[in-house]
C-alpha positions as CSV (number, residue, x, y, z in Angstrom):
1,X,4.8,-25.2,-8.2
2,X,6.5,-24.4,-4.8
3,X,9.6,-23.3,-7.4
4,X,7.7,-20.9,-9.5
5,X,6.5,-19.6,-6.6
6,X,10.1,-18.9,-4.7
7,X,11.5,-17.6,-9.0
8,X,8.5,-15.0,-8.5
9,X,9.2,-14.1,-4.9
10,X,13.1,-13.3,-6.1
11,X,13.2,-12.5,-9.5
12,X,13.5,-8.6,-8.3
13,X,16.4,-9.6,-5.9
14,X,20.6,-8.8,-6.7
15,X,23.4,-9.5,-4.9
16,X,25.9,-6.7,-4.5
17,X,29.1,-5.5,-3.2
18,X,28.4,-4.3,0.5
19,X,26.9,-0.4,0.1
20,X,28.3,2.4,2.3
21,X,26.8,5.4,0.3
22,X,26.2,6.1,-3.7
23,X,25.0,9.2,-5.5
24,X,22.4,9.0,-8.1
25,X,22.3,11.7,-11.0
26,X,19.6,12.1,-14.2
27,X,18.0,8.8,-14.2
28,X,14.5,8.3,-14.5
29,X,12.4,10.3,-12.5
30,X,15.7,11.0,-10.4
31,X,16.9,14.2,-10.9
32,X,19.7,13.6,-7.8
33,X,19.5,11.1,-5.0
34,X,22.0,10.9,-2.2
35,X,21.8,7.4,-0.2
36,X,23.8,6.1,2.4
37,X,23.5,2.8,4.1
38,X,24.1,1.0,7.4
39,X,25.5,-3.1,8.0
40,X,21.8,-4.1,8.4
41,X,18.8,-3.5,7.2
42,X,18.0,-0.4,5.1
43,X,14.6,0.2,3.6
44,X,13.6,3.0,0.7
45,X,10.1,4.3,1.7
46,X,7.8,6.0,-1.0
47,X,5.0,6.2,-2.5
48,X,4.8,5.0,-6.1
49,X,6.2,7.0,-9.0
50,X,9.4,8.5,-6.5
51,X,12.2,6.5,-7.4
52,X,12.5,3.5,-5.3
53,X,13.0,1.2,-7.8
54,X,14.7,3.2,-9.8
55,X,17.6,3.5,-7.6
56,X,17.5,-0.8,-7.1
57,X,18.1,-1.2,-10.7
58,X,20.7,1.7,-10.8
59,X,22.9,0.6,-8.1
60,X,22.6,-3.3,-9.5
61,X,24.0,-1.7,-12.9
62,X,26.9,0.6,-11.4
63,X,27.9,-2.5,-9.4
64,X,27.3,-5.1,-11.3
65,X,24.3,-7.1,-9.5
66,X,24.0,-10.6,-9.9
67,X,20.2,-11.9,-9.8
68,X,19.4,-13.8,-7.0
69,X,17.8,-16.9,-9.6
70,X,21.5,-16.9,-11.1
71,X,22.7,-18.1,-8.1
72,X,19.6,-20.5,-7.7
73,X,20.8,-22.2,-10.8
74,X,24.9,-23.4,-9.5
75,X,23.1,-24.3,-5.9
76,X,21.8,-27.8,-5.1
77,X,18.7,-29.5,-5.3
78,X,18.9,-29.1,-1.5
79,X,19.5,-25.4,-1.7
80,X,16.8,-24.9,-3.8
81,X,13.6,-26.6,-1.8
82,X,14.8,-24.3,1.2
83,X,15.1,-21.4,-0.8
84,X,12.9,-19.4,1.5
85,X,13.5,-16.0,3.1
86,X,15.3,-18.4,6.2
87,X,17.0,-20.6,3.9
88,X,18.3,-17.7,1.4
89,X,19.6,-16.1,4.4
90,X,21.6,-18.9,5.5
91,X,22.9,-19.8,1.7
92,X,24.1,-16.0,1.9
93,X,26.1,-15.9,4.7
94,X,28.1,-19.0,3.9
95,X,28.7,-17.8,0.5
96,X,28.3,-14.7,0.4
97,X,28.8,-12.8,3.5
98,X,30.6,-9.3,2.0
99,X,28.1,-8.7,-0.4
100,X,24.5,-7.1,0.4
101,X,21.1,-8.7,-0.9
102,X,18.6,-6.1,-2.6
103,X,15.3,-6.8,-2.8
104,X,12.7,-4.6,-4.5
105,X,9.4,-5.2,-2.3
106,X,10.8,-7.5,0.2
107,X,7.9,-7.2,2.9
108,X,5.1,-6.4,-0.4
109,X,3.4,-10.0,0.0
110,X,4.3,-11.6,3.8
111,X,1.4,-11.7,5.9
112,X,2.3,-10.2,9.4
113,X,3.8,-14.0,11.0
114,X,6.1,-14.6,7.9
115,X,7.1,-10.8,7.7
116,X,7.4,-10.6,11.8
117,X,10.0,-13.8,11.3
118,X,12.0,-12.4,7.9
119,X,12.6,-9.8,10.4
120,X,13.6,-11.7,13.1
121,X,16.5,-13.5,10.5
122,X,17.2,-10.0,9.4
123,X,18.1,-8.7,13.0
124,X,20.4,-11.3,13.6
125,X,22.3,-11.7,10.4
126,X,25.4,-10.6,8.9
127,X,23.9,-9.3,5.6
128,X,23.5,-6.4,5.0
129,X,19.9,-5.8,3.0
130,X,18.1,-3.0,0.5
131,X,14.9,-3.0,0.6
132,X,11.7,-1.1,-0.7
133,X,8.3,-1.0,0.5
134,X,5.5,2.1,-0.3
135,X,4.6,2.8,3.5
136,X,5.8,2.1,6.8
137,X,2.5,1.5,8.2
138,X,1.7,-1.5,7.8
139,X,5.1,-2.6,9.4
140,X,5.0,-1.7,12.9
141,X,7.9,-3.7,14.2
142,X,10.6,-1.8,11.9
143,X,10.8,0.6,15.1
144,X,11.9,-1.9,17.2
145,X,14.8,-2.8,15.1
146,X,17.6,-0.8,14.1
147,X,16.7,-0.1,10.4
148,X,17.6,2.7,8.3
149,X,14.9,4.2,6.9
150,X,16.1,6.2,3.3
151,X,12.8,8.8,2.9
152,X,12.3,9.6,-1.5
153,X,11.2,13.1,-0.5
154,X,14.8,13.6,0.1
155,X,15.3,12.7,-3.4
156,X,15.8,15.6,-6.0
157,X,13.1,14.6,-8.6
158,X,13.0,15.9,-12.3
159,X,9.7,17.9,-13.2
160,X,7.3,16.2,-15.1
161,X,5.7,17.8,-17.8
């Protein structure tokens, strides 16, 4: 149970090369995007339909994303019953340190405790993270961290017909 509940938490999460910037040209409902990215935390804000995930899945592709449950499979028994947000954190930085964790929807289920805490390990660790979420709103802490907010009305989108 507590496993199948972590696999559905995660199964939208790649690890990546660290991100400085990427372009994004005719995919989806992207006609162009232009993202850059800080160390920490960097969130895509949008409502539904604008691209968010699109540009998760596209930058896994281009650079070659390696599911988060792949790595849960090589890791411990020990690994694996810690594998919350706090423990994944920790199992990152000693492995994988240089590479950035994406996560579509990171913040989607949390209640405000567990999402006030995720934050908290975000702050103060060396990862750098890609998130999504639809609105800001319901997140009121994000201003008091430095986070960098990627708007999808900045996106060039195509028409719909």
């Amino acid at each position: 149970m507590f496993m199948s509940l972590i696999e559905d938490e995660i199964k939208n999460a790649w690890i990546i090369p660290k991100l400085k910037n990427i372009t994004i040209t005719n995919r989806c409902i992207i006609k162009e995007a232009k993202l850059k990215f800080n160390e920490g935390l960097n969130i895509i804000t949008g409502p539904n339909g604008s691209g968010k995930t699109t540009v998760l899945n596209t930058i896994s592709e281009k650079k070659g994303g390696r599911n988060v449950l792949a790595i849960l499979e090589t890791s411990s028994t020990g690994d694996k019953i810690m594998f919350w947000y706090g423990g994944l954190f920790n199992l990152l930085e000693h492995r994988y340190a240089d590479r950035c964790l994406m996560v579509d929807g990171m913040f989607d289920r949390l209640d405000d405790d567990k999402r006030r805490s995720l934050l908290k390990i975000i702050k103060k660790s060396k990862i750098q993270v890609i998130t999504t979420v639809g609105s800001l709103n319901h997140i009121p802490e994000i201003k008091k961290i430095k986070a960098n907010i990627i708007r999808t009305d900045s996106f060039k989108l195509k028409s719909i017909r």
